[in-house]
N, C-alpha and C positions, 0 to 999 in steps of 0.2 A: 581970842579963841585959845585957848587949851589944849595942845598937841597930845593926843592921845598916844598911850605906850603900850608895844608890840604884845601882844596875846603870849601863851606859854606856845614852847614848837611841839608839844605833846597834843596841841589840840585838832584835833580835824575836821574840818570844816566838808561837811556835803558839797560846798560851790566846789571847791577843791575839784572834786570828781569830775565835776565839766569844764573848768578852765582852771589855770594856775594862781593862787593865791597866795602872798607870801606874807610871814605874820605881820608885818606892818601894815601892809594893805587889808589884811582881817581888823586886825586893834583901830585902823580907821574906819573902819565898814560899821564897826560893834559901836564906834563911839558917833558914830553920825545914825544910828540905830534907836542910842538911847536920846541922842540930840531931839531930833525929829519925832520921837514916840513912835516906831516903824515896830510892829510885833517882831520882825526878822529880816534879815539881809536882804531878801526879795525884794519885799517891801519898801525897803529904803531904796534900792536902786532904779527899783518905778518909780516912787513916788519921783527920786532926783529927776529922772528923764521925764516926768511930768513939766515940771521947773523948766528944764532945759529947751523944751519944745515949746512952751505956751507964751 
């Protein structure tokens, strides 16, 4: 796996707004996004809790 690297810190992220996300935790969010084919952050973190639960 390929460690994905930190976002720029100019970006802002909407999750942002409801809990703390800090750019490394975004650069993995974006890169487990494109991993998975998830349209957006959302996305990927259902679908992950899909996984997690089933």
């Amino acid at each position: 796996m390929v460690r994905p690297t930190a976002s720029s810190p100019e970006t802002l992220s909407t999750y942002g707004q409801h809990f703390k996300i800090t750019p490394d935790r975004e650069a993995q969010l974006d890169w487990l996004c494109k991993e998975i084919g998830a349209a957006n952050i959302k996305e990927a973190i259902e679908r992950s809790i899909n996984v997690m639960v089933a």
